[in-house]
MILO-656414 format. One record per residue (C-alpha): x, y, z. Coordinates in nm, 4 decimals, padded with zeros to 6 digits. Example, Ala and Ser with C-alpha at 12.3 -4.5 7.8 and 13.67 -1.06 7.14 Angstrom:
<sites>
<X 01.2300&Y -00.4500&Z 00.7800>
<X 01.3670&Y -00.1060&Z 00.7140>
</sites>
This chain:
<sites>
<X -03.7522&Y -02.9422&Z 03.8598>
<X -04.0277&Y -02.7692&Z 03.7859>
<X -04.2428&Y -02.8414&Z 03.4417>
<X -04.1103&Y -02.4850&Z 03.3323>
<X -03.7939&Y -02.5610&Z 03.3784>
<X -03.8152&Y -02.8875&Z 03.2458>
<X -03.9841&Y -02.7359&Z 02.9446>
<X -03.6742&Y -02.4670&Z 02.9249>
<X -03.4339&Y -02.7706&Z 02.9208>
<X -03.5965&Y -02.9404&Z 02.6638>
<X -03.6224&Y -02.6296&Z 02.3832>
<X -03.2672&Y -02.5849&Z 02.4772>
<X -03.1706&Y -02.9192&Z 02.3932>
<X -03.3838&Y -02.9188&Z 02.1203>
<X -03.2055&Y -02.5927&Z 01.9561>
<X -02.8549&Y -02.7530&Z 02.0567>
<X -02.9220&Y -03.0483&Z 01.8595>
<X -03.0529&Y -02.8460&Z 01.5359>
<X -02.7060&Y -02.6464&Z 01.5852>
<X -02.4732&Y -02.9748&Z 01.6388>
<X -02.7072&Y -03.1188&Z 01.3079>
<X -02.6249&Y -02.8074&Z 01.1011>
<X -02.2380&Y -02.7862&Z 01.1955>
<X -02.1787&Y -03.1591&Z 01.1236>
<X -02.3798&Y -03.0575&Z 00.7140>
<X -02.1620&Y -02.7704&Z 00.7256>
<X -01.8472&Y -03.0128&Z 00.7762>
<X -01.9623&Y -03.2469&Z 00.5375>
<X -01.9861&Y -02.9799&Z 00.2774>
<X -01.6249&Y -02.8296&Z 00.3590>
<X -01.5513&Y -03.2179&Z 00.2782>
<X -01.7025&Y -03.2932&Z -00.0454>
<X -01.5534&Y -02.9222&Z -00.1812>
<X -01.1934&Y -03.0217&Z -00.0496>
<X -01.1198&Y -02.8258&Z 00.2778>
<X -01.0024&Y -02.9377&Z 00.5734>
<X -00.7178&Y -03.1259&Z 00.6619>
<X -00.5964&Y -03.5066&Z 00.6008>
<X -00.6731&Y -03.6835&Z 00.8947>
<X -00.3351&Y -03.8987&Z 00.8506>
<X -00.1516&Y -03.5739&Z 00.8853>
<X -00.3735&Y -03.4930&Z 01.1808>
<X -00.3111&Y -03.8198&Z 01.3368>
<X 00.0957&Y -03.8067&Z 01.2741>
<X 00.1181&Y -03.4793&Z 01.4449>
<X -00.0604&Y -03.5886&Z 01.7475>
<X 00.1598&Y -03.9294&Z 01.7764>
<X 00.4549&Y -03.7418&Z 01.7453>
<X 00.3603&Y -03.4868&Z 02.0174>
<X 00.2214&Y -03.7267&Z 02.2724>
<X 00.4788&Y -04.0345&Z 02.1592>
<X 00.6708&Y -04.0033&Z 02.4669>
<X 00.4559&Y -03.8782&Z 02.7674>
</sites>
């Protein structure tokens, strides 16, 4: 790789990380004001779909 390249790759991961940081506050916030889904409910649907594969 060249040092541009390498330099590409890095500001990419860079901004990729801001973006994963700024979803997962965005979750957390959905959390703490009650949306989502119970993850007991999420958890029961997916045993009961893949009990028996």
């Amino acid at each position: 790789m060249t040092s541009a390249e390498v330099l590409a790759y890095e500001k990419e991961l860079e901004e990729n990380q801001k973006i994963v940081r700024q979803m997962v506050l965005d979750s957390l916030e959905d959390a703490r004001a009650g949306k989502g889904r119970d993850f007991n409910e999420v958890f029961d649907e997916l045993e009961k779909k893949y009990q028996n594969v």
